[in-house]
GUMARDREN-330294 format. One record per residue (C-alpha): y, z, x; residue number from 1. Coordinates in steps of 0.05 Angstrom, whole numbers, plus 5000, padded with zeros to 4 digits. Example, Ala and Ser with C-alpha at 12.3 -4.5 7.8 and 13.67 -1.06 7.14 Angstrom:
BEGIN
+------+------+------+-----+
!   c2 !   c3 !   c1 !   i !
+------+------+------+-----+
! 4910 ! 5156 ! 5246 !   1 !
! 4979 ! 5143 ! 5273 !   2 !
+------+------+------+-----+
end
This chain:
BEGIN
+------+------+------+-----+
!   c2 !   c3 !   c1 !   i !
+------+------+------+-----+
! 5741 ! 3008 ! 4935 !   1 !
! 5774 ! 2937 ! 4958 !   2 !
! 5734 ! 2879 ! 4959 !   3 !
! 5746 ! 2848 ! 5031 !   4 !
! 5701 ! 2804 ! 5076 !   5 !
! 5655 ! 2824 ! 5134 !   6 !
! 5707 ! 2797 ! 5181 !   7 !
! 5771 ! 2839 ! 5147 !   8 !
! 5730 ! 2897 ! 5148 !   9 !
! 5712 ! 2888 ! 5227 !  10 !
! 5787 ! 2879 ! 5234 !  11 !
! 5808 ! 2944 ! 5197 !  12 !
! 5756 ! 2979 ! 5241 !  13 !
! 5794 ! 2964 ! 5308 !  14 !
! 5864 ! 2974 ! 5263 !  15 !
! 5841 ! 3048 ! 5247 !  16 !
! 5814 ! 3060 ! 5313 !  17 !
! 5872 ! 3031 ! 5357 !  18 !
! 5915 ! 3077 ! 5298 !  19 !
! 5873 ! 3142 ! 5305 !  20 !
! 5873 ! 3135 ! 5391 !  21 !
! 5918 ! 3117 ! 5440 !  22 !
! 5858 ! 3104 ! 5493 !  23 !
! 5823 ! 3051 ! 5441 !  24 !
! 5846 ! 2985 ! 5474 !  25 !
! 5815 ! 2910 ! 5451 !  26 !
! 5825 ! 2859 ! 5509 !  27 !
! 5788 ! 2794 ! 5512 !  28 !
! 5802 ! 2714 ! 5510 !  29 !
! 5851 ! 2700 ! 5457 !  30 !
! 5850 ! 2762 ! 5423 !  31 !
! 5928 ! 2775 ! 5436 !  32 !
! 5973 ! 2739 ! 5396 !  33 !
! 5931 ! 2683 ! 5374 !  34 !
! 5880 ! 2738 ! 5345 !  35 !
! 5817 ! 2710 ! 5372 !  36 !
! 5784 ! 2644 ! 5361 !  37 !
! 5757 ! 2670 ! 5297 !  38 !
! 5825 ! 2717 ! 5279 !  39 !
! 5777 ! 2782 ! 5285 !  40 !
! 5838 ! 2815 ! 5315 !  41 !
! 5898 ! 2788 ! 5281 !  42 !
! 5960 ! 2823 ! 5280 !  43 !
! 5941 ! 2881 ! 5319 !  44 !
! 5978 ! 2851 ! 5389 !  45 !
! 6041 ! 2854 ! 5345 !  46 !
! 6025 ! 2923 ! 5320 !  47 !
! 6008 ! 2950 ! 5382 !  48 !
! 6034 ! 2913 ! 5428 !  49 !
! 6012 ! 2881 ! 5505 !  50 !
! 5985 ! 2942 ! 5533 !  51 !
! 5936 ! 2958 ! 5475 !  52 !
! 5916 ! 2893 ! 5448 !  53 !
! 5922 ! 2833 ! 5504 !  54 !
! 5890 ! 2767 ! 5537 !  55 !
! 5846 ! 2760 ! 5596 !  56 !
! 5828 ! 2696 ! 5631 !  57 !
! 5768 ! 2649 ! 5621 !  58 !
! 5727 ! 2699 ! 5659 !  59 !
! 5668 ! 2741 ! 5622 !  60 !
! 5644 ! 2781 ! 5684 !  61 !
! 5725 ! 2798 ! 5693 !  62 !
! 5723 ! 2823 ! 5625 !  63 !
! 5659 ! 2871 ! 5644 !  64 !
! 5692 ! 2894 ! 5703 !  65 !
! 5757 ! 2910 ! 5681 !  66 !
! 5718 ! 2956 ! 5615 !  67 !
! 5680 ! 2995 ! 5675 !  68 !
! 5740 ! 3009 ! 5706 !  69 !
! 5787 ! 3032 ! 5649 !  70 !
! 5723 ! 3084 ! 5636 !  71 !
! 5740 ! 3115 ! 5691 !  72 !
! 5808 ! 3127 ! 5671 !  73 !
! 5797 ! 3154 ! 5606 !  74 !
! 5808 ! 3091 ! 5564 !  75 !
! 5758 ! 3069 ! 5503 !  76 !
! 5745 ! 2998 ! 5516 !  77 !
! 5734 ! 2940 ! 5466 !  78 !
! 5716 ! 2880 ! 5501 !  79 !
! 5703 ! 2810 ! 5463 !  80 !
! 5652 ! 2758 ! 5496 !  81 !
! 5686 ! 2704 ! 5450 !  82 !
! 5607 ! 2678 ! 5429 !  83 !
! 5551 ! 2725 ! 5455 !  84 !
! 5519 ! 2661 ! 5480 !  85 !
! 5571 ! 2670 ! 5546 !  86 !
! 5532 ! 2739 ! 5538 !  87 !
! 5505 ! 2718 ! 5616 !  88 !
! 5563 ! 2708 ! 5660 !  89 !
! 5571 ! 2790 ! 5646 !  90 !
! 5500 ! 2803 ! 5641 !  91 !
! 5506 ! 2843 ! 5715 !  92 !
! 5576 ! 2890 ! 5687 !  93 !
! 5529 ! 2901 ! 5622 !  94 !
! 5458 ! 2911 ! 5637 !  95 !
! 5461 ! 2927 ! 5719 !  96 !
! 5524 ! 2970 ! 5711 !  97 !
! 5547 ! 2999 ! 5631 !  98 !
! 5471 ! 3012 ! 5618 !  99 !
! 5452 ! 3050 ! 5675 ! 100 !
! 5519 ! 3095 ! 5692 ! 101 !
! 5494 ! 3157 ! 5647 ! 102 !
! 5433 ! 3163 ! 5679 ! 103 !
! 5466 ! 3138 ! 5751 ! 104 !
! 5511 ! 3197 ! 5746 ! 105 !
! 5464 ! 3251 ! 5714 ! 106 !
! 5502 ! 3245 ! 5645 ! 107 !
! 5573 ! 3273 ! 5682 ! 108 !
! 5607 ! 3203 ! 5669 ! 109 !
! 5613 ! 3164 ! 5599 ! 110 !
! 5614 ! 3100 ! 5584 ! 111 !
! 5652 ! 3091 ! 5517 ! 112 !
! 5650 ! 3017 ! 5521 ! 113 !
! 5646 ! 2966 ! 5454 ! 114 !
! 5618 ! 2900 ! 5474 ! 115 !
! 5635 ! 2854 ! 5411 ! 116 !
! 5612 ! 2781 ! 5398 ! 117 !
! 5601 ! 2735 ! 5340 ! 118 !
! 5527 ! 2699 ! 5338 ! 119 !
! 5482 ! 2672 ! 5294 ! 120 !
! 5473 ! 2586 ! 5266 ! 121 !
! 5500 ! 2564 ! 5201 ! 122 !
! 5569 ! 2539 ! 5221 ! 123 !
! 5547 ! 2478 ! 5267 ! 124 !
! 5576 ! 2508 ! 5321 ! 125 !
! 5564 ! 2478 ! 5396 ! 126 !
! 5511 ! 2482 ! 5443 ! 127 !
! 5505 ! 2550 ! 5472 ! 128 !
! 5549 ! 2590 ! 5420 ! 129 !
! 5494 ! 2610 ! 5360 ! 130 !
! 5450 ! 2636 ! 5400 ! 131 !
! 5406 ! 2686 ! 5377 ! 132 !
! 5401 ! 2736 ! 5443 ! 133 !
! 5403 ! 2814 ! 5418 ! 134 !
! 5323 ! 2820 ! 5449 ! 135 !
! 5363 ! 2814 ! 5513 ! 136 !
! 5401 ! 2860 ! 5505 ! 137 !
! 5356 ! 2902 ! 5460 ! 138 !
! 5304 ! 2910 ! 5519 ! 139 !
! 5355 ! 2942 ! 5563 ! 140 !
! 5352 ! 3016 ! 5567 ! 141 !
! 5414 ! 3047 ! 5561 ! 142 !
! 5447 ! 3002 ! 5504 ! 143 !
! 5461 ! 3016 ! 5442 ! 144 !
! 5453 ! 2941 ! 5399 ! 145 !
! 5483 ! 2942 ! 5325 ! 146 !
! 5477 ! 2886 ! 5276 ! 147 !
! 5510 ! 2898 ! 5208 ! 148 !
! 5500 ! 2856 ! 5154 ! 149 !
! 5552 ! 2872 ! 5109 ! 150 !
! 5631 ! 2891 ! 5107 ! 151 !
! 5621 ! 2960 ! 5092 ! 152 !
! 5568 ! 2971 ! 5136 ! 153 !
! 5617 ! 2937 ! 5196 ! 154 !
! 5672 ! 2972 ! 5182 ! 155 !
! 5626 ! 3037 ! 5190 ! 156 !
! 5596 ! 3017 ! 5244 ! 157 !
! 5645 ! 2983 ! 5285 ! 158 !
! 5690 ! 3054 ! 5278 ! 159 !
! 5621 ! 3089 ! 5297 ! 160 !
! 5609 ! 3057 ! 5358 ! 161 !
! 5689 ! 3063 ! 5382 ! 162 !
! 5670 ! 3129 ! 5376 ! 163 !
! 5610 ! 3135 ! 5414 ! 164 !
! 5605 ! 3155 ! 5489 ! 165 !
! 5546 ! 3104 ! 5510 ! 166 !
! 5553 ! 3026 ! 5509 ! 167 !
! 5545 ! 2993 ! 5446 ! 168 !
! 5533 ! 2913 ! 5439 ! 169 !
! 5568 ! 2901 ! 5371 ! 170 !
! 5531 ! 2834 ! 5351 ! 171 !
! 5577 ! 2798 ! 5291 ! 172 !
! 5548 ! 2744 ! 5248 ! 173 !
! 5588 ! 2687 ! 5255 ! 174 !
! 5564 ! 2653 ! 5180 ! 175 !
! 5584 ! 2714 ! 5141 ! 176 !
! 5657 ! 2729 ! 5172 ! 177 !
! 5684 ! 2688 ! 5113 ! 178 !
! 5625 ! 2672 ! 5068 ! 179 !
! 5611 ! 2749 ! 5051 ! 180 !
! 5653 ! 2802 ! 5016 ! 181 !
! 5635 ! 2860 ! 4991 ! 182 !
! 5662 ! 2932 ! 4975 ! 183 !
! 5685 ! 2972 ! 5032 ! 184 !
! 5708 ! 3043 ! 5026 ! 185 !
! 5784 ! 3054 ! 5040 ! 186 !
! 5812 ! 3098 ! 5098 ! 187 !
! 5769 ! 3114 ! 5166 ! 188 !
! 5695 ! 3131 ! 5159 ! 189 !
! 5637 ! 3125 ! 5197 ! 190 !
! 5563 ! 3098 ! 5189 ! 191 !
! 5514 ! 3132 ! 5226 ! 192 !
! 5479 ! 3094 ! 5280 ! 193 !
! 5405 ! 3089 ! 5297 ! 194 !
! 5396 ! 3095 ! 5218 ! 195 !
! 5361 ! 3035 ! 5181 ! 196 !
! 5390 ! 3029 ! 5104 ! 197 !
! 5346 ! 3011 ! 5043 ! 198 !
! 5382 ! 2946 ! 5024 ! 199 !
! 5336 ! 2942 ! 4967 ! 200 !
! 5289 ! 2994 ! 4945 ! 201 !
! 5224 ! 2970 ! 4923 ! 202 !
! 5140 ! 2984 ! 4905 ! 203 !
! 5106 ! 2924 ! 4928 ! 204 !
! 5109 ! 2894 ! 5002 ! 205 !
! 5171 ! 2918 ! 5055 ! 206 !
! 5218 ! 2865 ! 5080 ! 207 !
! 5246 ! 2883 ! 5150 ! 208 !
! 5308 ! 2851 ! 5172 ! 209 !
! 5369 ! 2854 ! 5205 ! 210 !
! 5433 ! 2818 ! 5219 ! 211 !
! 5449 ! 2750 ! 5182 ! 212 !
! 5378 ! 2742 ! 5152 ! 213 !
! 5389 ! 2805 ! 5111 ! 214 !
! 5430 ! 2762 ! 5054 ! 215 !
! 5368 ! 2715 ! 5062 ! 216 !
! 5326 ! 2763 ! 5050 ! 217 !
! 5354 ! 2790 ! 4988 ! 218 !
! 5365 ! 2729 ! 4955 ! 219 !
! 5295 ! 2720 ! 4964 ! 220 !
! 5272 ! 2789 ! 4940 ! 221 !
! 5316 ! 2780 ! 4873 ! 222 !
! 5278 ! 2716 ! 4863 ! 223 !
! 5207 ! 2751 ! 4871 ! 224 !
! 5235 ! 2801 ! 4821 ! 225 !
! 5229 ! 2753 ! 4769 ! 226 !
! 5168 ! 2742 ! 4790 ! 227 !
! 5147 ! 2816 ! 4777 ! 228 !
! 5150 ! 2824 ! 4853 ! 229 !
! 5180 ! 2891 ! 4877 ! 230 !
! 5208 ! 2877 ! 4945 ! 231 !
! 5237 ! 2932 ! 4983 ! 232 !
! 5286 ! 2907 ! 5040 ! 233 !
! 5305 ! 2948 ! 5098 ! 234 !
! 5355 ! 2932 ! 5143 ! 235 !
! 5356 ! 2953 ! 5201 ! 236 !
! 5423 ! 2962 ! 5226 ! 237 !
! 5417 ! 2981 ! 5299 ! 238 !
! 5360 ! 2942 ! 5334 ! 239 !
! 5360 ! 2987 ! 5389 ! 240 !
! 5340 ! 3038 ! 5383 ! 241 !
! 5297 ! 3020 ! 5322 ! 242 !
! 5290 ! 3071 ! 5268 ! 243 !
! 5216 ! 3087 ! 5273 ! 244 !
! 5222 ! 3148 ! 5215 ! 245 !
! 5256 ! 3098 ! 5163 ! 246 !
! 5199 ! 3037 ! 5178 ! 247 !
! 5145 ! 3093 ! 5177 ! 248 !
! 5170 ! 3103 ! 5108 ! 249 !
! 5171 ! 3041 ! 5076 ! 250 !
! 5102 ! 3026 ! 5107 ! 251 !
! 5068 ! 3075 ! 5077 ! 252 !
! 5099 ! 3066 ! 5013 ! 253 !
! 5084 ! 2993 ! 4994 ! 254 !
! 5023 ! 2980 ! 5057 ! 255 !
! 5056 ! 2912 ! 5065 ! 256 !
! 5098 ! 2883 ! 5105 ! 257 !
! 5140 ! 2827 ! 5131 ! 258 !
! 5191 ! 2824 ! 5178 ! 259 !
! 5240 ! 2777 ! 5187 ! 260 !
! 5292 ! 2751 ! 5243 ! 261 !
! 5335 ! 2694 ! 5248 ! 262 !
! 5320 ! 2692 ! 5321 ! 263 !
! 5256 ! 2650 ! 5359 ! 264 !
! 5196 ! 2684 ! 5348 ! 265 !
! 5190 ! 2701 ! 5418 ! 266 !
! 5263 ! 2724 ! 5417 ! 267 !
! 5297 ! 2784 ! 5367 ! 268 !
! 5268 ! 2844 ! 5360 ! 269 !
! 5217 ! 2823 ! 5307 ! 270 !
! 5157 ! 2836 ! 5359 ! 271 !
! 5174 ! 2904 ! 5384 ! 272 !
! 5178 ! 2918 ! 5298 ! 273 !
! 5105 ! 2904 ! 5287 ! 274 !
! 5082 ! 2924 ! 5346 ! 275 !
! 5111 ! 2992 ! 5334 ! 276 !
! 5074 ! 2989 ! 5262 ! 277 !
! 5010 ! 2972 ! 5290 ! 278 !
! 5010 ! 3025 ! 5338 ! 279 !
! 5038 ! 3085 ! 5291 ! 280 !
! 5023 ! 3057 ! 5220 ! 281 !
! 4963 ! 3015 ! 5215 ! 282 !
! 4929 ! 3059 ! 5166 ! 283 !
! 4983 ! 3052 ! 5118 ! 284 !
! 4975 ! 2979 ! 5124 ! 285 !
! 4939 ! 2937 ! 5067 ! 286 !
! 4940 ! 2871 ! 5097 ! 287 !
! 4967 ! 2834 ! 5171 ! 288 !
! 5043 ! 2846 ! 5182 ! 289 !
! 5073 ! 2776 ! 5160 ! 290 !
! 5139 ! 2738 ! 5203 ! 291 !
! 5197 ! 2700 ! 5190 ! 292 !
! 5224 ! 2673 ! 5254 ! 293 !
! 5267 ! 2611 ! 5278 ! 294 !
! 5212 ! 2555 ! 5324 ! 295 !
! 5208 ! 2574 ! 5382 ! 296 !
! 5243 ! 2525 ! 5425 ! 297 !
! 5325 ! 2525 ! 5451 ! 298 !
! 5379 ! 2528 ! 5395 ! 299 !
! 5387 ! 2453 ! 5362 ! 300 !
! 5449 ! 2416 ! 5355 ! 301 !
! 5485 ! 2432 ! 5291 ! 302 !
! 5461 ! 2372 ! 5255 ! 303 !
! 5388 ! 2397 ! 5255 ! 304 !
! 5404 ! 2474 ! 5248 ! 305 !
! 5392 ! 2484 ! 5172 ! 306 !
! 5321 ! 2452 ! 5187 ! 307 !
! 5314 ! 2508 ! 5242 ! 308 !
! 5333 ! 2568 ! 5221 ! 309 !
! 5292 ! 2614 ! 5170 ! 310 !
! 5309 ! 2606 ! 5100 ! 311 !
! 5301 ! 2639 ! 5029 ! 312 !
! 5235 ! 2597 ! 5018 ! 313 !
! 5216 ! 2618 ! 5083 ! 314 !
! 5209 ! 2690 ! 5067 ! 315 !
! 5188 ! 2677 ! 4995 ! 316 !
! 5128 ! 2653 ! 5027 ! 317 !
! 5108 ! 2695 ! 5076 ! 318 !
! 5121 ! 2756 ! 5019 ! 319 !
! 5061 ! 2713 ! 4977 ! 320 !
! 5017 ! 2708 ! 5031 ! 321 !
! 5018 ! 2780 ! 5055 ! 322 !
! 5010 ! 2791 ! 4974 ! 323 !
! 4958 ! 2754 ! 4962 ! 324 !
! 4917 ! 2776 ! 5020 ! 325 !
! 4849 ! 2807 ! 5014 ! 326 !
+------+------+------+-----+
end
């Protein structure tokens, strides 16, 4: 297997995919010849050319409109929202509209439409584009949200959810495009979605994450290991809909738990995690579910981010406390 980043996998994906069927088409702001501001789809306008790969103006809720429409027609849509903190000038094409046309039509129409956008802090971006928004998204019926963590799990994913017939918000984190590689299986392949993976496997206390915190997480569980601390960290790879069979498991197994989002506490999916577990699981459970969630208050400015967000210590403690409790 080649070693490539998360973002070189993401951009095989949509290679394979644009390769494999003629009604895949990418369309978005930049993502023509320049390849998007963060070169996600490089080289595939010259590939493919203007009618498969092409620009759209500064206009999100044009961009929503225009994926509706080419459903109709037969096409397989991949639309970019250049950060996912523009997320609400297409919030209406998205939530009012994609979400709701399978059940609007009695499951005779499809809506085969990828909604892709980096997030996520690290990079001292701007106001407005690290923002942390999947709950939105995730407490809309009728979307699919996916949040991989690694390259091989967004190359899987990415060609899983071309391939799906809902709408799928393909959330992208923006720190690992270039800071992550990892070992991606060669050719076209898919990774199921709805399924959580064991990052880690693990006896002692169950980390729960997703997305960019995932890497946080397991630099945090190898550091309990030398500790004599068996962490076992799920991640959960689609946030919605959550994977209730795979945190059942890993509940019962260890009784202890902590889940962790990069996202405010109020914000993520972190709450609907635990309160799931304390409605199915609570017998299983040895001590209170711990958290590791950004303040909450808005997104800083860059230059205060790193003091924000969660981080390895973060986690390291909450794991201790949930230990330690009796």
């Amino acid at each position: 297997m080649a070693v490539k980043t998360y973002i070189a996998a993401i951009t095989e994906a949509m290679d394979l995919a644009l390769e494999k069927d003629e009604n895949v088409l990418i369309f978005g702001e930049d993502v023509g010849k320049n390849g998007g501001v963060f070169r996600a789809t490089d080289g595939l306008n010259q590939k493919y050319g203007d009618d498969r790969v092409f620009d759209t103006p500064l206009a999100e809720s044009a961009i929503g409109g225009l994926a509706i429409g080419l459903t109709t027609q037969g096409f397989r849509p991949i639309m970019e929202i250049q950060f996912f903190g523009f997320v609400f000038e297409v919030m209406d094409a998205i939530v009012a509209q994609m979400a709701r046309n399978r059940f609007r039509f009695h499951g005779t129409r499809q809506m085969p439409v990828v909604i892709r956008a980096p997030y996520g802090g690290g990079t001292h971006t701007p106001e407005m584009h690290a923002d942390n928004l999947e709950g939105l998204m995730a407490q809309t019926p009728g979307l699919r949200v996916v949040m991989p963590s690694n390259p091989a799990d967004a190359k899987g994913l990415m060609l899983s959810a071309i391939e799906s017939n809902d709408p799928v918000v393909f959330l992208e984190n923006l720190k690992l495009y270039r800071s992550l590689k990892g070992e991606v299986p060669e050719g076209y392949y898919t990774t199921p979605l709805d399924q959580a993976a064991i990052a880690k496997a693990g006896q002692d206390v169950s980390l729960i994450t997703y997305g960019g915190l995932t890497p946080v997480c397991l630099k945090a569980a190898e550091t309990l290991e030398k500790e004599g601390i068996s962490v076992e960290v799920i991640d959960l790879r689609t946030v919605s809909p959550l994977d209730i069979e795979a945190i059942g498991k890993t509940v019962e197994k260890t009784g202890r738990v902590v889940v962790a989002q990069e996202a405010q506490r109020q914000a993520g999916v972190g709450s609907a995690v635990m309160a799931e577990i304390s409605q199915r699981f609570i017998m299983s459970l040895k001590a209170p579910i711990g958290r590791v969630a950004a303040p909450d208050s808005v997104y800083p400015f860059g230059a205060a981010e790193n003091d924000w967000l969660p981080q390895v210590d973060d986690v390291i403690t909450a794991v201790r406390d949930v230990l330690t409790f009796e």
